[in-house]
N, CA, C and O of each residue as an XYZ file, in Angstrom:
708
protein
N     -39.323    -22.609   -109.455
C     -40.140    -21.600   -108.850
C     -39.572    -20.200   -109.076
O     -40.154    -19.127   -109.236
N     -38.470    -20.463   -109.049
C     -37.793    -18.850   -109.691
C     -38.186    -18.131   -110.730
O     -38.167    -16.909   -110.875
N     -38.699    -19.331   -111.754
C     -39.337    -18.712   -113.226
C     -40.586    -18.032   -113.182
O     -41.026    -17.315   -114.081
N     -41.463    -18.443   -111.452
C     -42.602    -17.843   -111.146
C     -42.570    -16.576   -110.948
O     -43.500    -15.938   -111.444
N     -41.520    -15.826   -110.181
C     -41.172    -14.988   -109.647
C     -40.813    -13.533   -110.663
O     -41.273    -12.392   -110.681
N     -39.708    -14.285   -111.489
C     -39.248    -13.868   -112.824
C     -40.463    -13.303   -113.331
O     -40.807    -12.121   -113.295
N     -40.943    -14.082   -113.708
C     -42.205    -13.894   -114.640
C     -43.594    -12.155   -113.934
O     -44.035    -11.100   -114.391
N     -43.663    -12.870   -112.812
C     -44.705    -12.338   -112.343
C     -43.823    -10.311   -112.186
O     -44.322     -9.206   -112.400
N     -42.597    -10.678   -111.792
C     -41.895     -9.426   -112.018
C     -41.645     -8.214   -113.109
O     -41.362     -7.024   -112.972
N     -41.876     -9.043   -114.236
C     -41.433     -8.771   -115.692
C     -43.143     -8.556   -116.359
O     -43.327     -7.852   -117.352
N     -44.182     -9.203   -115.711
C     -45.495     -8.187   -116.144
C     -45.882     -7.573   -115.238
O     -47.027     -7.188   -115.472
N     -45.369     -7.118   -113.857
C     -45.538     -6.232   -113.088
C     -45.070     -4.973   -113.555
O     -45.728     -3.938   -113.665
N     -43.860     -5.161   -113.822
C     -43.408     -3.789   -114.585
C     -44.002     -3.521   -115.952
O     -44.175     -2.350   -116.292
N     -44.273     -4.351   -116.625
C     -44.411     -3.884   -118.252
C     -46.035     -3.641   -117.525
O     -46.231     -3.199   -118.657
N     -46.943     -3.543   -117.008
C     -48.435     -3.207   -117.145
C     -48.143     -1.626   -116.110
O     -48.689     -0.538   -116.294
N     -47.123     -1.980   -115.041
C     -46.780     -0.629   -114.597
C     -46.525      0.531   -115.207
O     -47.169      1.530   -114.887
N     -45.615      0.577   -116.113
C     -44.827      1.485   -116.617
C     -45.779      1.503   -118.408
O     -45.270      2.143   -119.328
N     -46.912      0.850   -118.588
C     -47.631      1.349   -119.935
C     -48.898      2.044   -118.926
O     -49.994      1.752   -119.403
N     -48.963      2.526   -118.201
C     -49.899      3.188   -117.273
C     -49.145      5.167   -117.586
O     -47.972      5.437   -117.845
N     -50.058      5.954   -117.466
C     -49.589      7.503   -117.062
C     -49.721      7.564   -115.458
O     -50.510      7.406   -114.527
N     -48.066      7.988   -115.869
C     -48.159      8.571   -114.022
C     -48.583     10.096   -113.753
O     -47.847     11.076   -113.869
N     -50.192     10.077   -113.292
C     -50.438     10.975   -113.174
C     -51.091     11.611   -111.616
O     -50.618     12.680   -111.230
N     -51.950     11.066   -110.933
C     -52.406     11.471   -109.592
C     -51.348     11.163   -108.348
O     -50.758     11.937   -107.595
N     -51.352      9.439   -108.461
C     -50.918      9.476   -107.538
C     -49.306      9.905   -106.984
O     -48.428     10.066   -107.832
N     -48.857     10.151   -104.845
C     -47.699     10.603   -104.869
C     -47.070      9.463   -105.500
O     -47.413      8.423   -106.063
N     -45.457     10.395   -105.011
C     -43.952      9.000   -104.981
C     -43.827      9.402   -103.785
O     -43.554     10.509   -103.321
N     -44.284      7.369   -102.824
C     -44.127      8.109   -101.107
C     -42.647      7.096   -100.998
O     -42.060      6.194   -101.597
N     -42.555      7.909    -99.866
C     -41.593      7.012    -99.016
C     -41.944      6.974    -97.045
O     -42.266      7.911    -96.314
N     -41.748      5.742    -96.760
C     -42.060      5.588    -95.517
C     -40.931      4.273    -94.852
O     -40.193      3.413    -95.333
N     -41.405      4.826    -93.240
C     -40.516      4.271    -92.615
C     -41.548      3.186    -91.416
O     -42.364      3.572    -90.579
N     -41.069      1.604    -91.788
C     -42.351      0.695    -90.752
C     -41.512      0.478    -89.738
O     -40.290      0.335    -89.693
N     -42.445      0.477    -88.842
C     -41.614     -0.280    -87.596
C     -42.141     -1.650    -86.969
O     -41.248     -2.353    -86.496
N     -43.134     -2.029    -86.905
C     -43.300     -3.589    -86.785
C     -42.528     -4.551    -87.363
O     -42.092     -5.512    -86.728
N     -42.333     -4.368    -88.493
C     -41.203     -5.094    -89.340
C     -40.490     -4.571    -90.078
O     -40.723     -4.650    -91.284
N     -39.146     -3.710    -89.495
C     -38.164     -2.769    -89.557
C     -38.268     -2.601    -91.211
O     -37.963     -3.588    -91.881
N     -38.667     -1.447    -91.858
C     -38.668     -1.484    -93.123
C     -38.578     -0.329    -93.987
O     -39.446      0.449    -93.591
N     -37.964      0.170    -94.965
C     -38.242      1.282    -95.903
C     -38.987      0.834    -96.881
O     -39.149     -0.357    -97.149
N     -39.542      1.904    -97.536
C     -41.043      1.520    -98.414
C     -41.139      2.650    -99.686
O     -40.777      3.825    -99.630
N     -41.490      2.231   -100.372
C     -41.287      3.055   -101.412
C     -42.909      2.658   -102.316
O     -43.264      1.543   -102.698
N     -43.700      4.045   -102.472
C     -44.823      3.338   -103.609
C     -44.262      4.502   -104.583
O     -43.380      5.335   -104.372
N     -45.341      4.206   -106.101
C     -44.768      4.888   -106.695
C     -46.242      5.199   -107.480
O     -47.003      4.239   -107.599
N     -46.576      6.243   -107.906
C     -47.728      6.214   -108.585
C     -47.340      5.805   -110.303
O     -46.418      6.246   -110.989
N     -48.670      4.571   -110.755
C     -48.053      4.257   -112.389
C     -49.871      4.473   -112.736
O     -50.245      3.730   -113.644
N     -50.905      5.310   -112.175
C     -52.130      6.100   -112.935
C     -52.584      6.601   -111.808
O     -52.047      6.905   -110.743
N     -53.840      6.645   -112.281
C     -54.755      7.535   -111.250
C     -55.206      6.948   -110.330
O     -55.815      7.737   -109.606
N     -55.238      5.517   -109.808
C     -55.528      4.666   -109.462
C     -55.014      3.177   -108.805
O     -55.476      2.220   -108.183
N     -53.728      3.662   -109.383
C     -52.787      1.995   -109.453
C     -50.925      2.943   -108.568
O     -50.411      4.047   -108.387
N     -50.693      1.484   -108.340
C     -49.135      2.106   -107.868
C     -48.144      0.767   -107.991
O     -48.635     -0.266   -108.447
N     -47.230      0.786   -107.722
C     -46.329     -0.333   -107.178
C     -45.557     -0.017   -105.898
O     -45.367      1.157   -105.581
N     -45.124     -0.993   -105.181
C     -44.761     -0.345   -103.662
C     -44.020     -1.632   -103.901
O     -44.200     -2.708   -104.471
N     -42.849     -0.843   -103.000
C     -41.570     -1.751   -102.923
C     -41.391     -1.896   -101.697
O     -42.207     -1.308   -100.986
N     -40.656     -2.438   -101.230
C     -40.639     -2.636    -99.359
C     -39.126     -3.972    -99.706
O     -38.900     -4.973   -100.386
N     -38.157     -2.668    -98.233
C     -37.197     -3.740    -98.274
C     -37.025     -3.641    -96.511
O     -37.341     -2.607    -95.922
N     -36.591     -4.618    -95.923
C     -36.334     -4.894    -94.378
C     -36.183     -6.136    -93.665
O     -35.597     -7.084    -94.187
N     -36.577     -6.182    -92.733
C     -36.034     -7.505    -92.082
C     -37.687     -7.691    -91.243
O     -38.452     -6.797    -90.884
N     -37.817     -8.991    -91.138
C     -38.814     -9.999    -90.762
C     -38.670    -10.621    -88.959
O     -37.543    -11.097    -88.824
N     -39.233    -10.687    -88.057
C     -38.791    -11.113    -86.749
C     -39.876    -12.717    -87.379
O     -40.854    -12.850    -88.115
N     -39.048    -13.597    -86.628
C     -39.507    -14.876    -86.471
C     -39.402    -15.336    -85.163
O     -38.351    -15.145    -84.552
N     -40.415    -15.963    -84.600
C     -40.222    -16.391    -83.047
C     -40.678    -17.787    -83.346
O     -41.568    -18.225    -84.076
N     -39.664    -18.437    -82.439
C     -40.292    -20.101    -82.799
C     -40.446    -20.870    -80.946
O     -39.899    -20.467    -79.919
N     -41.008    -21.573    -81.060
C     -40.600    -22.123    -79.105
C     -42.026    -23.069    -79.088
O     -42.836    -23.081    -80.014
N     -42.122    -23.697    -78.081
C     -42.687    -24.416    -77.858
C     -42.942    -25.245    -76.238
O     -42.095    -25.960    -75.702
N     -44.072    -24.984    -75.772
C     -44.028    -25.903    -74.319
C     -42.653    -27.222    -74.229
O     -42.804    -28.286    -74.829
N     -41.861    -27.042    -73.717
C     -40.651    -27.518    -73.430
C     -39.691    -27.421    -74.334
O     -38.984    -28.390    -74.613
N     -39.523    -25.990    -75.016
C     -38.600    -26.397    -76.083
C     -37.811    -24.958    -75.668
O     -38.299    -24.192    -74.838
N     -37.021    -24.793    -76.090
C     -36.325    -23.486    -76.561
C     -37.002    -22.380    -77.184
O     -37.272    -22.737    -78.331
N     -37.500    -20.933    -76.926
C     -37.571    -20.131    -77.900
C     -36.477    -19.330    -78.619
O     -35.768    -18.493    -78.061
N     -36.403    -19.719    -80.090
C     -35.362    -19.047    -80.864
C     -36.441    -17.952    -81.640
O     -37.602    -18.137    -82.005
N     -35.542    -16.701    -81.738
C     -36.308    -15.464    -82.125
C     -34.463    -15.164    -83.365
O     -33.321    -15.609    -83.248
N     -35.171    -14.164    -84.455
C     -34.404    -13.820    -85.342
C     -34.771    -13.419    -86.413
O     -35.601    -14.010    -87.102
N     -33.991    -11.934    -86.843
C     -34.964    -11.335    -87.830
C     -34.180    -11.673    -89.009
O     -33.002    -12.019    -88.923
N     -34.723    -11.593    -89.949
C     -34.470    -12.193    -91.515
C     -35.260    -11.016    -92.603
O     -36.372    -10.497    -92.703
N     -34.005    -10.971    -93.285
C     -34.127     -9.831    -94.813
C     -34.967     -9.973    -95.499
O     -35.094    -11.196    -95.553
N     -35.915     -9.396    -96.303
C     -37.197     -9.195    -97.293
C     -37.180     -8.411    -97.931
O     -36.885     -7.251    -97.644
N     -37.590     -8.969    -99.300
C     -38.109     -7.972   -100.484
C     -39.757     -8.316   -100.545
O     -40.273     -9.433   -100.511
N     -40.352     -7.139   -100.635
C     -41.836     -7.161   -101.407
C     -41.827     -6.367   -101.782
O     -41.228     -5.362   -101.398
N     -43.177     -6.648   -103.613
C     -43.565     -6.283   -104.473
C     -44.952     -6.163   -104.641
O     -45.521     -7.206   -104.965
N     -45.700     -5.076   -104.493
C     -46.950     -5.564   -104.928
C     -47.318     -4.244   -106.105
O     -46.587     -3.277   -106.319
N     -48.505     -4.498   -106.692
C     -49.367     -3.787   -108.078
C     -50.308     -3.937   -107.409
O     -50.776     -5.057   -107.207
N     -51.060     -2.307   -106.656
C     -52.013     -2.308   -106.487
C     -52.747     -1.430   -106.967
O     -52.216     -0.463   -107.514
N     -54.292     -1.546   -106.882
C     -55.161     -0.976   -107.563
C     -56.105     -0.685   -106.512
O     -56.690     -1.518   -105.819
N     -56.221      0.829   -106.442
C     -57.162      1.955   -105.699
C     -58.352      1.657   -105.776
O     -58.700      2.233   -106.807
N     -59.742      0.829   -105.138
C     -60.466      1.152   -105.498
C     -62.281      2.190   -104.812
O     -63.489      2.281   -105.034
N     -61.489      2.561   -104.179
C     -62.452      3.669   -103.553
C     -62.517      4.947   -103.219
O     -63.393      5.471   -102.531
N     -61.032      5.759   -103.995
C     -60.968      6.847   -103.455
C     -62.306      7.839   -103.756
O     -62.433      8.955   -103.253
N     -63.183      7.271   -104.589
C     -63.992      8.864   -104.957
C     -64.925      7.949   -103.809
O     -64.769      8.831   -102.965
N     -65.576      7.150   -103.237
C     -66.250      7.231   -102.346
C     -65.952      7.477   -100.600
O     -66.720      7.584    -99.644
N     -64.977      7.493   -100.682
C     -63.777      8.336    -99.561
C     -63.720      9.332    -99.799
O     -63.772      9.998    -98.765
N     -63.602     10.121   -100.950
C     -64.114     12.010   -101.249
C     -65.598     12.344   -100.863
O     -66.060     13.440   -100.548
N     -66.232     11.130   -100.964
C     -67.849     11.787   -100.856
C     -68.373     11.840    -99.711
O     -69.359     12.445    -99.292
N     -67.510     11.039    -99.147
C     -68.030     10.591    -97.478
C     -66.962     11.994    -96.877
O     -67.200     12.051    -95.671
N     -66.049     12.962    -97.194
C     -65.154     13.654    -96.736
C     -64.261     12.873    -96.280
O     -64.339     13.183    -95.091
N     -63.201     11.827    -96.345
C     -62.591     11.507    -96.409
C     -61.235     11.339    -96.639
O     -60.939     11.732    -97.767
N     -60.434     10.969    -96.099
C     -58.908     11.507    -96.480
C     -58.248     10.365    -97.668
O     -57.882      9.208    -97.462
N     -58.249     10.960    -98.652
C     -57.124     10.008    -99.228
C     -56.053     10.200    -99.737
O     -55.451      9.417   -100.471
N     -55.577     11.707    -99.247
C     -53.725     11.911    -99.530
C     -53.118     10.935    -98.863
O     -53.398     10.462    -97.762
N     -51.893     10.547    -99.933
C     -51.050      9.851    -99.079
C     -51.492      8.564    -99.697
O     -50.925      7.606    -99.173
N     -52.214      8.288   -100.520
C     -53.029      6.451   -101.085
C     -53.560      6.141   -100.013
O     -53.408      4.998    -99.579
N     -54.424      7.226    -99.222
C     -55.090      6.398    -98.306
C     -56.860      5.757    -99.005
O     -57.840      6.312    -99.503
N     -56.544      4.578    -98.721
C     -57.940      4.122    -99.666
C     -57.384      2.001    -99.691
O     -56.272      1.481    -99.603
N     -58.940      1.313    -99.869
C     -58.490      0.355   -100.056
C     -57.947      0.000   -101.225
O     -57.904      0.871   -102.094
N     -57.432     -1.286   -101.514
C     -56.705     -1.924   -102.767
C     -56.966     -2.989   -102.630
O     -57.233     -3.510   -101.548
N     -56.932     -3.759   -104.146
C     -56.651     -5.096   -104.004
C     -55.505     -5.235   -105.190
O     -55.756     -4.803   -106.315
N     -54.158     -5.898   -104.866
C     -53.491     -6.212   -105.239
C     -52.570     -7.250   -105.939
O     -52.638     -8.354   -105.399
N     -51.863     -7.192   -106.831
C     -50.639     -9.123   -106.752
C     -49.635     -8.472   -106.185
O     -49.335     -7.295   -106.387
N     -48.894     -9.541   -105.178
C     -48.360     -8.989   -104.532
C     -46.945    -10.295   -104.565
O     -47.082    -11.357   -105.171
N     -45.828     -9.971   -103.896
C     -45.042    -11.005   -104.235
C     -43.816    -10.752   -102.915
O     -43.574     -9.710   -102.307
N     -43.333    -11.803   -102.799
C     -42.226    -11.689   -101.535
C     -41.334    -12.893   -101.361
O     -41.794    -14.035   -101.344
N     -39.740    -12.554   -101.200
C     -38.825    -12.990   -100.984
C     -38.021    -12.773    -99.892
O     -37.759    -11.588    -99.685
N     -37.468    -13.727    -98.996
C     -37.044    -13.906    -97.821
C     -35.723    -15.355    -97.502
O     -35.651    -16.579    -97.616
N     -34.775    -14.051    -97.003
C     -33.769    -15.287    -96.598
C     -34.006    -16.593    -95.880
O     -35.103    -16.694    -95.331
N     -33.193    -17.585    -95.789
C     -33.817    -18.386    -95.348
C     -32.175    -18.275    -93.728
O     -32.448    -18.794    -92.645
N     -31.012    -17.715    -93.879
C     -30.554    -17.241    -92.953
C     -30.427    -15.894    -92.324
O     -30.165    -14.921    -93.032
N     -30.578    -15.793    -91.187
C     -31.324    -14.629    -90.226
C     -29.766    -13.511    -90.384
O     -28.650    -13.978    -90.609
N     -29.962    -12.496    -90.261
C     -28.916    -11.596    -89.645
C     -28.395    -11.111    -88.735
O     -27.271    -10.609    -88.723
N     -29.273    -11.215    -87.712
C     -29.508    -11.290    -86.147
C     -30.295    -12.616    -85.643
O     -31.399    -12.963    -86.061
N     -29.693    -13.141    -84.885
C     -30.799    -14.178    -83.855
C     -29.628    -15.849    -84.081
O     -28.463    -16.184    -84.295
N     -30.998    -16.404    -83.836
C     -30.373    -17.655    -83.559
C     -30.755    -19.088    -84.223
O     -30.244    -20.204    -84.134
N     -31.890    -18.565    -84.936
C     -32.406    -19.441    -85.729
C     -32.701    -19.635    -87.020
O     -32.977    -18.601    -87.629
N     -32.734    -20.794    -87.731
C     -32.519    -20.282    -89.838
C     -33.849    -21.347    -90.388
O     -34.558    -22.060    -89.679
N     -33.879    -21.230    -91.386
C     -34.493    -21.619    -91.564
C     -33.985    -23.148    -92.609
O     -33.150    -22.650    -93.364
N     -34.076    -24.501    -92.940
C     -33.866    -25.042    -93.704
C     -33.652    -24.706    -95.171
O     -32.818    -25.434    -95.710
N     -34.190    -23.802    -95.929
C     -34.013    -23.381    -96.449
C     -32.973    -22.029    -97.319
O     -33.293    -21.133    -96.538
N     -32.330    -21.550    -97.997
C     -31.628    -20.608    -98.355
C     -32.369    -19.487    -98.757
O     -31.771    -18.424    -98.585
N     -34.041    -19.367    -99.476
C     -34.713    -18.773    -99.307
C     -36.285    -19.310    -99.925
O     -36.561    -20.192   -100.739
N     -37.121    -18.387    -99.171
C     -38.753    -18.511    -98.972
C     -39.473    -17.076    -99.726
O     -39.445    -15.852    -99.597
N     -40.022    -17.973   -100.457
C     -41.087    -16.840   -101.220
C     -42.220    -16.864   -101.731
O     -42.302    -17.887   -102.412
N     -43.420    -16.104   -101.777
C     -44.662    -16.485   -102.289
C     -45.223    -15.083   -103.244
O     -44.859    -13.911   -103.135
N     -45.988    -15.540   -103.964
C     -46.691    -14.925   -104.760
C     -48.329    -14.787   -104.489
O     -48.862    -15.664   -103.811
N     -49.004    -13.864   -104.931
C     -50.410    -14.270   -104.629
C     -52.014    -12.788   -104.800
O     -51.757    -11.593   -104.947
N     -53.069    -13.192   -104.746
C     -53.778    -11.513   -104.729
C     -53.886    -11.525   -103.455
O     -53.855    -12.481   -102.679
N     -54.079     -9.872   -103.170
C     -54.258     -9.355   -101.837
C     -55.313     -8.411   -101.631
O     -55.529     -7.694   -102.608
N     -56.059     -8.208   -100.579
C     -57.120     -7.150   -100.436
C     -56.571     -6.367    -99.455
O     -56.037     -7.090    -98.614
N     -56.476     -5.267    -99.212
C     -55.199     -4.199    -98.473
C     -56.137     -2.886    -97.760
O     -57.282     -2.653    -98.149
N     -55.750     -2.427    -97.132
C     -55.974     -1.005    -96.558
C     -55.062     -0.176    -96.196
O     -54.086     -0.495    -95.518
N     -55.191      0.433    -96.422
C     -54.076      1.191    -96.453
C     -54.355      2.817    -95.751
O     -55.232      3.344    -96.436
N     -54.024      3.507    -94.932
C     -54.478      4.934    -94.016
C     -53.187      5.597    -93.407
O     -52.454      5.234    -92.487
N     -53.154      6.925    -94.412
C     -52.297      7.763    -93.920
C     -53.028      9.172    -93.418
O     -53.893      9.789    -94.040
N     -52.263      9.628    -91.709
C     -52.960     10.435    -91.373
C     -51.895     11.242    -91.457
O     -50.754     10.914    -91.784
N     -52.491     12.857    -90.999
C     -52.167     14.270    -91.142
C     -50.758     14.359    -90.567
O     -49.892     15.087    -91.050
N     -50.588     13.594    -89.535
C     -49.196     13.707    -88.513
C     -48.015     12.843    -89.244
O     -46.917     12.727    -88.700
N     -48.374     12.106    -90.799
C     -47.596     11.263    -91.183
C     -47.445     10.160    -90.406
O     -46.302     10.109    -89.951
N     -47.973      9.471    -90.151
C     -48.487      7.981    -89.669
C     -49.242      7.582    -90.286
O     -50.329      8.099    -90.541
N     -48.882      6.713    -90.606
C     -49.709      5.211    -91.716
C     -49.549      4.152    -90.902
O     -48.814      4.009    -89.925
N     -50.757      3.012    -91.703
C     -50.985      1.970    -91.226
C     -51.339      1.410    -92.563
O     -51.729      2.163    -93.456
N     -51.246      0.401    -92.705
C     -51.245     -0.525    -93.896
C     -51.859     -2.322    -93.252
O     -51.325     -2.728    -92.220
N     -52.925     -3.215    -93.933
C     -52.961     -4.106    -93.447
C     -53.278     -4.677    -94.416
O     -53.899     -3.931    -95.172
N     -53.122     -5.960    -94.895
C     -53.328     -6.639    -96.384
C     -53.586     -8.073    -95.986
O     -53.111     -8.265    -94.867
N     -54.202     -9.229    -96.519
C     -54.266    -10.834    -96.690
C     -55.039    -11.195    -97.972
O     -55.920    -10.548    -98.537
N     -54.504    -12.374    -98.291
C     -54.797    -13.073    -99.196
C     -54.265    -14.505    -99.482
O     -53.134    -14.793    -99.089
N     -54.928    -15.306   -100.064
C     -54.125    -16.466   -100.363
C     -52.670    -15.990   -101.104
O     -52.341    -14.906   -101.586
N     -52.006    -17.173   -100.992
C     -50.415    -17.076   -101.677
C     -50.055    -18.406   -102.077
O     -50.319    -19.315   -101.290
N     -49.639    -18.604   -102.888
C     -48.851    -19.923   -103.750
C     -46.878    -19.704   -102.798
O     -46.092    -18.791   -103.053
N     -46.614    -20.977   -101.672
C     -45.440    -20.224   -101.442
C     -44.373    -21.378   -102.452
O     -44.751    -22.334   -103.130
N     -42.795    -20.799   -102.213
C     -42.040    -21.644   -102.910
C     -40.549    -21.656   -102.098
O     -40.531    -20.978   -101.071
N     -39.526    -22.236   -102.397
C     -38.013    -22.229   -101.876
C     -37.141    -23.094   -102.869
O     -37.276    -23.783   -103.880
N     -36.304    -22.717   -102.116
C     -34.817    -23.437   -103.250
C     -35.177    -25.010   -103.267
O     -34.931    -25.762   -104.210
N     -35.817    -25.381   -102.033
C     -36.058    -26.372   -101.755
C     -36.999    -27.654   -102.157
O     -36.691    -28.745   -101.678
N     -38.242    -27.544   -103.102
C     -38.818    -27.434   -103.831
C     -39.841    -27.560   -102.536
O     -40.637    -28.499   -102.569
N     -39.864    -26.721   -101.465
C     -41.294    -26.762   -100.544
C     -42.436    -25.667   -101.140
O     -42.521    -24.439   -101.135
N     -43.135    -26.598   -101.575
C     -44.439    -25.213   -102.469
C     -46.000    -25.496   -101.694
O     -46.649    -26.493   -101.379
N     -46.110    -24.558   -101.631
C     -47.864    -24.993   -101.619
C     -48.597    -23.818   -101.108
O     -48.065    -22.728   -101.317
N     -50.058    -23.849   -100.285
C     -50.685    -22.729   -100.653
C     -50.835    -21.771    -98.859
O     -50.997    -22.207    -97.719
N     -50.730    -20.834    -99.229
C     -49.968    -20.459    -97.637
C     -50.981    -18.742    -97.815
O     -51.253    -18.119    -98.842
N     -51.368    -18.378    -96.117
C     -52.068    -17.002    -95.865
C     -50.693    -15.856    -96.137
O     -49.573    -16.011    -95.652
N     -51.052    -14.885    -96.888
C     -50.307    -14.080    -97.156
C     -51.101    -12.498    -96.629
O     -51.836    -11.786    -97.312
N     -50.544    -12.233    -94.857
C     -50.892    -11.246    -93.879
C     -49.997    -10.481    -93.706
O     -48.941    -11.005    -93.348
N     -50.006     -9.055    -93.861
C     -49.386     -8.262    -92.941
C     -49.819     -7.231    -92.615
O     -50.807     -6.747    -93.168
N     -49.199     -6.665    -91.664
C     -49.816     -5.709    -90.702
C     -48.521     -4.630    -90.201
O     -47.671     -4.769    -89.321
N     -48.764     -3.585    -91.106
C     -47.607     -2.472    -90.730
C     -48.023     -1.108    -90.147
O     -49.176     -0.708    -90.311
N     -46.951     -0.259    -89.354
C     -47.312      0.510    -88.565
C     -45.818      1.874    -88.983
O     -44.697      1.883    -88.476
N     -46.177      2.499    -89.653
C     -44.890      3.654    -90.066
C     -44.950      4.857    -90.063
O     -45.301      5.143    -88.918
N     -44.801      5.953    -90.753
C     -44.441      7.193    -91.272
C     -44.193      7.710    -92.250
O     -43.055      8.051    -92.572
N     -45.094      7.854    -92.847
C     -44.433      8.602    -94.391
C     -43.810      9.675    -94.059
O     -44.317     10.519    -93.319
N     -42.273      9.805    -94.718
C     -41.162     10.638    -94.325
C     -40.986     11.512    -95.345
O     -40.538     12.619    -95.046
N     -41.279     11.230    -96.700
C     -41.189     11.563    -97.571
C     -42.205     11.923    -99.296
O     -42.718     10.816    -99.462
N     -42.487     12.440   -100.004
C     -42.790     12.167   -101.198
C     -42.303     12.845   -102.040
O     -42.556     12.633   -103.226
């Protein structure tokens, strides 16, 4: 499954970087739902790649069981593609900042031991690949919101694979571009 990963990495960049970087920013932001720095990068008028590194909260428990809570390290990758900013200009609309929807491939890797907490996972690490349909809204005060799902193909050291919802839901600040 590593060769999936590999792979999907190595034409992420080569379709990235044969693109002109021309409209969009280079942001940087700060999430706080799932403690994170973020980085997109514009590779056309239309397209970006966004990097995201941080830690993950997991809560596990159960009617008579123990709840174990513990956050765990992450990389994501996604290639997304803009596709509504000129009807977000026409409506007056904001789309500094990549505010506009996307649909994306998107990709993610995750420890399978926590850095804080109390609980791990069987695994050494968890990762999936997959497309995504995204939104993405940055306002005037520098607050963004970002929300994305899609199917995902997941995988681990372990050979646990199969086909898994790939959701998230972030809440930050662009600090920077």
């Amino acid at each position: 499954m590593k060769n999936y990963l590999v792979l999907f990495l190595t034409i992420t960049f080569y379709c990235a970087f044969a693109q002109s970087n021309s409209v969009n920013e280079n942001l940087f932001k700060v999430n706080l739902l799932t403690p994170s720095l973020e980085y997109e990068v514009g590779t056309s008028k239309k397209t970006t790649l966004d990097f995201k590194i941080g830690t993950g909260l997991s809560v596990s428990g159960g009617s008579g069981r123990k709840t174990d809570w513990s956050f765990f390290p992450f990389a994501e990758v996604q290639y997304r593609y803009f596709y509504n900013f000129e009807k977000r200009l026409a409506k007056k609309k904001r789309t500094a900042n990549n505010s506009g929807n996307y649909i994306a491939l998107g990709s993610f890797i995750q420890s399978g031991k926590p850095i804080i907490g109390n609980s791990s996972y069987y695994e050494n690490y968890i990762g999936a690949i997959g497309p995504v349909w995204g939104m993405q809204r940055s306002y005037k005060s520098g607050f963004s919101l970002n929300l994305y799902a899609g199917p995902g193909y997941s995988f681990s050291d372990k050979n646990n694979e199969g086909l898994v919802a790939l959701i998230n839901f972030s809440l930050g600040w662009v600090i920077g571009k």
